[in-house]
C-alpha positions as CSV (number, residue, x, y, z in Angstrom):
1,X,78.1,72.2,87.6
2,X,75.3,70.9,86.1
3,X,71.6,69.8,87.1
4,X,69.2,67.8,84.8
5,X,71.5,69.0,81.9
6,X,71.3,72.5,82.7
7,X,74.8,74.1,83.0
8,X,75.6,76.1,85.7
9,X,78.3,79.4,85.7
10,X,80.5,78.6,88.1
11,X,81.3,81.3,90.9
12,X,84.4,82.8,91.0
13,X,86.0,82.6,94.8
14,X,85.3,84.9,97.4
15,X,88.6,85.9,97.7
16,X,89.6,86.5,93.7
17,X,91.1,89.5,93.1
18,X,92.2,90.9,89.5
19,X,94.4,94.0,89.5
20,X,93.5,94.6,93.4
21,X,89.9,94.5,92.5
22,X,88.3,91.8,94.5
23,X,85.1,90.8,92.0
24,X,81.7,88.6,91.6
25,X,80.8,87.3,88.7
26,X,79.2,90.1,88.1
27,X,81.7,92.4,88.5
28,X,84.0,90.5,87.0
29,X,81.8,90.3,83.3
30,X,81.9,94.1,83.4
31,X,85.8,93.9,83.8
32,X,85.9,91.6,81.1
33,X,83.8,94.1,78.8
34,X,85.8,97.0,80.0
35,X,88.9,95.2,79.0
36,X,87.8,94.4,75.8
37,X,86.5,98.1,74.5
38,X,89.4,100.3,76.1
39,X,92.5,98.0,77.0
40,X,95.8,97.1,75.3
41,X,96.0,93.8,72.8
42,X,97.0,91.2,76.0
43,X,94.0,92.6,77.9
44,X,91.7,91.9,75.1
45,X,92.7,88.5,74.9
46,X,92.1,88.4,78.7
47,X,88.5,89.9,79.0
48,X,87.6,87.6,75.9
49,X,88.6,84.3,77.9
50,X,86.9,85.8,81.0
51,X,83.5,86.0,79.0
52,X,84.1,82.7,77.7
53,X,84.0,81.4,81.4
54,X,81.4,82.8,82.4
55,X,78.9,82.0,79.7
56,X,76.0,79.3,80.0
57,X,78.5,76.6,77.9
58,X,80.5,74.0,79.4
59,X,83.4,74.1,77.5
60,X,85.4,76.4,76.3
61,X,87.4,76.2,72.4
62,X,91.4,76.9,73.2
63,X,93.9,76.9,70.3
64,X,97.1,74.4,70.7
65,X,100.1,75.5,70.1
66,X,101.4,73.7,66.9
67,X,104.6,72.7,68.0
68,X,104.0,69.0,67.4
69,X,101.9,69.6,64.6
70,X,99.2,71.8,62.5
71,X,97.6,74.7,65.5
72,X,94.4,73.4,65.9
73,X,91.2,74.8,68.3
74,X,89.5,71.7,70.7
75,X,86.8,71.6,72.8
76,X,87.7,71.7,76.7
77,X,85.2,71.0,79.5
78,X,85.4,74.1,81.8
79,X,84.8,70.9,84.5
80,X,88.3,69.5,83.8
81,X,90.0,73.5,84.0
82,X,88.4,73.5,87.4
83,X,90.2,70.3,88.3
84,X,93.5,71.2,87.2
85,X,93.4,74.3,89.2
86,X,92.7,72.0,92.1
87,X,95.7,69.4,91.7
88,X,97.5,72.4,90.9
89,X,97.1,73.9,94.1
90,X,97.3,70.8,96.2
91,X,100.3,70.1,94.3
92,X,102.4,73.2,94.5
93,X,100.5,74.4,98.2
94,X,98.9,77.7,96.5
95,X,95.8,77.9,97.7
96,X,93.5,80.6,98.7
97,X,95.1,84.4,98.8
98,X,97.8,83.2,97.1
99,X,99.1,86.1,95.1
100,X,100.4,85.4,91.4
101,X,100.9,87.4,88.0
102,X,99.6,86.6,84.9
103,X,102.6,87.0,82.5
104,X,101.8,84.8,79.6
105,X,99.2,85.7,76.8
106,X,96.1,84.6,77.5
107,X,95.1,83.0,74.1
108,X,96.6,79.6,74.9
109,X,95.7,77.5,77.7
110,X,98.7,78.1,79.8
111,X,97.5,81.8,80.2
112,X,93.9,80.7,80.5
113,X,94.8,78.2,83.2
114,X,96.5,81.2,85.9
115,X,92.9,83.1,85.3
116,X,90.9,79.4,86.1
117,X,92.9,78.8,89.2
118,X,93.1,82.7,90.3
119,X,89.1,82.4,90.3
120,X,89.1,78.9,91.7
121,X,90.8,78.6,94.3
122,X,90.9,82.1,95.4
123,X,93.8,84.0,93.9
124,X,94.7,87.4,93.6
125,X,96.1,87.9,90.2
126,X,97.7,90.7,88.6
127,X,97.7,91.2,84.8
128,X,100.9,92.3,82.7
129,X,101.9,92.3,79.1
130,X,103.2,89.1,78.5
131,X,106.5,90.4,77.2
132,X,110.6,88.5,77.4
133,X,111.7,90.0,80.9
134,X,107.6,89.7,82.9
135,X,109.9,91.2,86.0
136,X,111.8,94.3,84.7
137,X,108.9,96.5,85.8
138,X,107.6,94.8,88.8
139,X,108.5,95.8,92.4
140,X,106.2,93.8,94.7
141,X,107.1,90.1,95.3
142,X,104.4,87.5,94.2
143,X,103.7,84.0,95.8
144,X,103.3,82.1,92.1
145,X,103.9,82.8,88.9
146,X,104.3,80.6,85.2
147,X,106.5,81.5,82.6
148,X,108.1,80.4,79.2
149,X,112.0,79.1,79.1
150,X,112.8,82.4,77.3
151,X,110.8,84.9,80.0
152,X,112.8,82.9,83.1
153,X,116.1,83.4,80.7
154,X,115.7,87.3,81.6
155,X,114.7,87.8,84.5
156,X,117.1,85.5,86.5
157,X,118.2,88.9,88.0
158,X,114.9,89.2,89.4
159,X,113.4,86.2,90.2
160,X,113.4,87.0,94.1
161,X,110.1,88.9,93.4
162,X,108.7,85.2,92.8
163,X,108.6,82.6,95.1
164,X,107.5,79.4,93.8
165,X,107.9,79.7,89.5
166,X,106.5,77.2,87.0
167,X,108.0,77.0,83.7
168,X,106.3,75.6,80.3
169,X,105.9,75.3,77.2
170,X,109.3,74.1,76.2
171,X,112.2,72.4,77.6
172,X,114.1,73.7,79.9
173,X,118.0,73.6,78.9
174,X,121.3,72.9,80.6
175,X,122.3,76.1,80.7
176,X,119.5,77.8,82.5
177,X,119.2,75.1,84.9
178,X,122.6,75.9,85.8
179,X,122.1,79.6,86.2
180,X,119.2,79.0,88.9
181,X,121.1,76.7,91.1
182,X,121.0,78.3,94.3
183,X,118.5,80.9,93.8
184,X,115.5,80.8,97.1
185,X,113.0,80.7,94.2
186,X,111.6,77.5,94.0
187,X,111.5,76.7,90.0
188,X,109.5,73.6,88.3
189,X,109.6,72.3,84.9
190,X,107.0,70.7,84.0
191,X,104.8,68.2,81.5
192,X,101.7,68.7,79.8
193,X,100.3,69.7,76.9
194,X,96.7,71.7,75.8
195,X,94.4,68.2,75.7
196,X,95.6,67.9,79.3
197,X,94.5,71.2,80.6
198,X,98.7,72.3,80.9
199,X,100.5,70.0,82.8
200,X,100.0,66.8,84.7
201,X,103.5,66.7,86.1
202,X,106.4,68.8,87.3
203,X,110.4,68.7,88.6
204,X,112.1,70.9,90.3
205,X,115.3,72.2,88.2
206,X,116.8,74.3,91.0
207,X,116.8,71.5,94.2
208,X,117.6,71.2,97.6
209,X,121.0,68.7,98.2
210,X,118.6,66.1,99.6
211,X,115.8,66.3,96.5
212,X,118.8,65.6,94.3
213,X,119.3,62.4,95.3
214,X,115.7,61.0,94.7
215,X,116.7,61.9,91.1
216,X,115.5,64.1,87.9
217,X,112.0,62.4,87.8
218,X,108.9,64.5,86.8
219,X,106.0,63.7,89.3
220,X,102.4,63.7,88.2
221,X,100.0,66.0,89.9
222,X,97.0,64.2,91.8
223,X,94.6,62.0,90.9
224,X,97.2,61.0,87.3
225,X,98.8,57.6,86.8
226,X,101.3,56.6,84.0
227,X,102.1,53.8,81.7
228,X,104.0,53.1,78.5
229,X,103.4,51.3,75.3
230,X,105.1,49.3,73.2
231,X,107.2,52.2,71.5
232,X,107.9,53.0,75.3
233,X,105.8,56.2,75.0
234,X,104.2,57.5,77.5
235,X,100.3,57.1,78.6
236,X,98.3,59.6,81.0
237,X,95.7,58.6,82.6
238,X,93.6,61.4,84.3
239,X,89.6,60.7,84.2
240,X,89.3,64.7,85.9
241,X,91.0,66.2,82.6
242,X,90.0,63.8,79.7
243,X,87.8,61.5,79.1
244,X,90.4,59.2,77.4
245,X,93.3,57.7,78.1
246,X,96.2,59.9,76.5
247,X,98.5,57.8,74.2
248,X,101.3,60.6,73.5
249,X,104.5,60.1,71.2
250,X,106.9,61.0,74.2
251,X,109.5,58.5,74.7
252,X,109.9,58.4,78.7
253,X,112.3,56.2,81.0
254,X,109.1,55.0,83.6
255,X,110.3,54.8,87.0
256,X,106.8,54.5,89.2
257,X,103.2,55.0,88.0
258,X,103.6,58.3,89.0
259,X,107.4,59.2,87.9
260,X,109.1,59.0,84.8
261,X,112.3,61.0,82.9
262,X,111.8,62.2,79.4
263,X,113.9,61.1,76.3
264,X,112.6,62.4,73.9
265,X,109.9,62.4,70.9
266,X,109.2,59.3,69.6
267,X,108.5,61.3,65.7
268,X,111.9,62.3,66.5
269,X,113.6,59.2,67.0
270,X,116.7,58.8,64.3
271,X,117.4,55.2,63.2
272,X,121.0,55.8,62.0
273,X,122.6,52.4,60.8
274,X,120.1,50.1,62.7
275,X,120.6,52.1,66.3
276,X,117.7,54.1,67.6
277,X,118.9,58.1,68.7
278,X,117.2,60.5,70.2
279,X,117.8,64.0,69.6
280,X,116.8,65.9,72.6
281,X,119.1,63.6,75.2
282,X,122.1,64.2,72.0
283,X,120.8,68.3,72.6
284,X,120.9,67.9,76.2
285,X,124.9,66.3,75.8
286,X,125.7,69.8,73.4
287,X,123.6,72.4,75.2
288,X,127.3,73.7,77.6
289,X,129.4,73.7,74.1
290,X,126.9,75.8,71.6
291,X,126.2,79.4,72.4
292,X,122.9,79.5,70.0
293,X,120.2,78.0,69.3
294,X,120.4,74.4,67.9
295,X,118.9,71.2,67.2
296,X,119.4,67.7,66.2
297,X,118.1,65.7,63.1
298,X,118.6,63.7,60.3
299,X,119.1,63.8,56.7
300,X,118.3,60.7,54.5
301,X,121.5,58.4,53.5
302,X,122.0,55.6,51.3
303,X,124.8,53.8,53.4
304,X,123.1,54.7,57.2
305,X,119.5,54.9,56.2
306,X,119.5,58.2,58.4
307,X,122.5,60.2,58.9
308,X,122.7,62.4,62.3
309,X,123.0,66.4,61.9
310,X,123.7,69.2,63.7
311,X,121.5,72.6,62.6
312,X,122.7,76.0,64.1
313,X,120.8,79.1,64.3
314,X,124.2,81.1,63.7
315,X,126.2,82.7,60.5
316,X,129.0,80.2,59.6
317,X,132.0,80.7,60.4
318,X,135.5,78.7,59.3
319,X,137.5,78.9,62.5
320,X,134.2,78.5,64.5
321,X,132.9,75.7,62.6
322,X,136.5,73.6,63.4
323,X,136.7,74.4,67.3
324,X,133.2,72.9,67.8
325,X,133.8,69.7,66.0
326,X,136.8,69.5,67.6
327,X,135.0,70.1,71.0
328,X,132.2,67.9,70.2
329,X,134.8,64.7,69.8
330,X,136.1,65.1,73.1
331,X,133.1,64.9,75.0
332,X,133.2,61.6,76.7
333,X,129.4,61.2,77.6
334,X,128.7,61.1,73.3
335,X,128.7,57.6,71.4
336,X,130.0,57.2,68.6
337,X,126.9,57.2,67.3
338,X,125.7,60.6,68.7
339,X,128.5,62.8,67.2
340,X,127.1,64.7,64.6
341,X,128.3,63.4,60.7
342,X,127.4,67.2,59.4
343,X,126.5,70.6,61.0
344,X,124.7,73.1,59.3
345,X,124.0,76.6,59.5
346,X,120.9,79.0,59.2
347,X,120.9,82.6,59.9
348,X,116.9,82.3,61.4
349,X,115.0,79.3,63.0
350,X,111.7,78.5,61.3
351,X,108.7,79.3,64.5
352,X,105.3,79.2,64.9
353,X,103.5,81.8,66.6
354,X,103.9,81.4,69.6
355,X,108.3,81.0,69.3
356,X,108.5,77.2,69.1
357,X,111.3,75.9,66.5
358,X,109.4,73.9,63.8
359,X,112.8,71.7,63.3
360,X,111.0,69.7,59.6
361,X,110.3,73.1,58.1
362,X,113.9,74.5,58.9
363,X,115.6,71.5,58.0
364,X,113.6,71.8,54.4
365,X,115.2,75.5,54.1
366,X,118.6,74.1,54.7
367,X,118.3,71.5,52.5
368,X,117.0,73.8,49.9
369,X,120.0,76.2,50.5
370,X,122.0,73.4,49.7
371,X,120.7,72.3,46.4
372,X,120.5,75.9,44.9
């Protein structure tokens, strides 16, 4: 892409297509500006990235999504995005003519990244408002397509429009994986995060009899190896994505350089009375028994240090409230130490923009409840 420091536009495939429009460079920069000056808010966003791409700079600035912290914009070498559409392809086997719909907004990498591989590796992509049920209006079946949690939540009615489906940008729970068992689509969770250009590694959540027995390890993508630390958090190493080795605060259970299991957040970690807890493999042992949303956290404690609590996105309820602890003591699979010493109620989760829980700032609003 470059020569003596000169950058070089990169060409978009010979067999992109956008909206059944099959486009050059050329074509596609007016398509961008036409997008821009007369479309709806999501196609804006769309025609801004596409400019972006095909400017004379070899990066372009994406916004993260804040979920693990303050939203912030970094620098990402349009280099690495053309990588990652490569392993993604060789990875899930979508390569050229592959059709696939753009459902997520394209202001955060995970929209960006569908565009970068349609005009990689040869796509044809159609473009929808990224809206909770992508499928309710679509009639033609698709060969890819990535979604949130939430958007595979409502379309499960509909998902034989799709045939392979990624699925991002939070964890998937118990619940839906349950509801996709059987379905022909074949669904993947997977790993990653904006500094990575989206994932490095996926599962698949609804598999085959014989994949279930090599077990419910995420696999990383080509040309990725994996380590640990001493906090047993997780280390990605992929020279075509970053220049440095990734040190993240994921807690993982490393099986092979290539395949691990996820516990949990290592800034989430409890330490409850001298034993370490995690909160999202406690979530994953409460998902079948709580309708709502929930999470697990801790509250300060003079006796425990940090005392383990249950927060509920629902109005309380006396007779409620009394069948669930009595529920949550009879589940076998929970320590004694993962049982919950107080649940608490709020009527709305606390989000960033994009629909993640911000679990600090909603725990502040309980507590302040509490004290007034």
């Amino acid at each position: 892409m470059k020569t003596d420091g000169t950058f070089i536009t990169p060409q978009v495939h010979k067999s992109f297509s956008i909206n059944r429009q099959t486009l050059d460079n050329k074509g596609l920069e007016q398509i961008a500006y036409n997008f821009i000056k007369e479309g709806e808010f999501y196609e804006q966003e769309v025609g801004g990235f596409l400019l972006d791409w095909l400017n004379d700079k070899d990066h372009v600035v994406v916004q993260t999504s804040g979920s693990t912290g303050k939203p912030k914009s970094i620098k990402i070498d349009k280099q690495y995005m053309i990588n990652s559409a490569k392993a993604t392809g060789k990875f899930f086997k979508v390569e050229e003519d592959t059709t696939t719909l753009l459902c997520l907004p394209a202001a955060y990498i995970a929209g960006k990244m569908m565009l970068v591989r349609a005009m990689v590796l040869g796509w044809k992509i159609d473009v929808i408002p990224p809206k909770m049920n992508p499928l309710d209006t679509i009639y033609r079946q698709y060969d890819f397509c990535a979604m949130v949690p939430l958007q595979l939540d409502n379309s499960i009615s509909r998902l034989h429009l799709v045939k392979k489906l990624i699925v991002g940008g939070g964890a998937v729970s118990e619940n839906l994986k349950e509801l996709v068992q059987g379905i022909k689509t074949k669904i993947f969770e997977t790993y990653g995060m904006t500094e990575t250009v989206t994932h490095i590694a996926a599962r698949r959540i609804n598999p085959k009899k014989k994949e279930k027995k090599e077990g419910n390890f995420f696999k990383a993508l080509p040309n990725i190896t994996l380590g640990i630390d001493k906090r047993n958090c997780l280390i990605i190493n992929a020279p075509q994505l970053h220049k440095e080795t990734i040190i993240t605060n994921d807690v993982v259970e490393l099986k092979t350089y290539k395949k691990f299991s996820w516990k949990g957040r290592y800034d989430n970690v409890i330490n409850s009375g001298g034993v370490k807890l995690y909160p999202e493999e406690i979530e994953i042992k409460l998902q079948l028994l709580i309708s709502h949303r929930f999470f697990i956290t801790s509250v300060p404690d003079d006796v425990l240090g940090d005392k383990l609590v249950l927060i509920i996105e629902d109005n309380y309820n006396e007779r409620t409230y009394e069948l669930l602890i009595e529920a949550i003591n009879s589940i076998k699979t929970l320590s004694k130490y993962e049982i919950p010493k107080k649940i608490y109620y709020i009527s709305q989760f606390i989000e960033t923009e994009n629909g993640k829980v911000q679990r600090n700032k909603t725990l502040d609003v309980v507590l302040d409840s509490l004290e007034s």
